[in-house]
C-alpha positions in Angstrom: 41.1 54.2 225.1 38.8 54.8 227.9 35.5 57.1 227.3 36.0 60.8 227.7 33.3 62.5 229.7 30.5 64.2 228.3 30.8 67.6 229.4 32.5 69.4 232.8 29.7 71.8 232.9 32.8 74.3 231.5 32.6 75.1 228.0 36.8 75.6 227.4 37.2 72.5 229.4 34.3 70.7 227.2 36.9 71.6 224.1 40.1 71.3 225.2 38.7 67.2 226.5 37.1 67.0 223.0 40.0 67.6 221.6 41.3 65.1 223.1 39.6 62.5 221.3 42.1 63.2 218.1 44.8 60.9 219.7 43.2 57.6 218.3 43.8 59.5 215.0 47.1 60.0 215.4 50.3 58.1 215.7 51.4 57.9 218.7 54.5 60.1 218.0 52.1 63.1 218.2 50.6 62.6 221.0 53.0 64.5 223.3 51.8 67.7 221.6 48.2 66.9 221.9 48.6 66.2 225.4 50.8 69.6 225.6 48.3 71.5 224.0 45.7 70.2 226.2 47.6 71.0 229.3 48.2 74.2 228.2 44.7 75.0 227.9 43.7 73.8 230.9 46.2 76.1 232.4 44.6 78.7 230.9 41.2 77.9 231.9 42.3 77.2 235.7 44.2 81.2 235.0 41.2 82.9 234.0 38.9 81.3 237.1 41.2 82.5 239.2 41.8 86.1 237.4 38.0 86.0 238.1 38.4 85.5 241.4 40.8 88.0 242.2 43.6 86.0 242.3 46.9 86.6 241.0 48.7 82.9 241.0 47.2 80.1 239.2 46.3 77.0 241.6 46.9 75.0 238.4 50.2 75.9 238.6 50.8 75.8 242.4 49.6 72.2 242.4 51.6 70.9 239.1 54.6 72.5 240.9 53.4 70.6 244.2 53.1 67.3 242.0 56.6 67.7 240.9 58.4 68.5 244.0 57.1 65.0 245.6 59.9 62.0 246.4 
């Protein structure tokens, strides 16, 4: 597995990429949740940047969604 960086300069992110470094624990039958988990929290973290922005979508969400609706 490649190296995970040492820190984002954003302490959720810093956790949730930590966390992270449980897959080479774990068979790899659980690493769908870890990976969901982590997605999830990066969600969260992209959420509250932009609640502290003022804004009311998440452009996590707008660019996942852009991701998925590509040929």
């Amino acid at each position: 597995m490649s190296e995970l960086p040492v820190e984002t300069a954003d302490e959720r992110v810093d956790a949730i990429v930590a966390g992270l470094a449980r897959l080479g624990e774990l068979p790899v039958n659980e690493h769908v949740a870890v990976f969901e988990e982590a997605f999830s929290g990066l969600e969260s973290a992209l959420a509250a940047v932009d609640d502290a922005h003022g804004e009311h979508t998440t452009a996590g969400q707008a660019a996942y969604e852009g991701v998925l609706e590509r040929p």
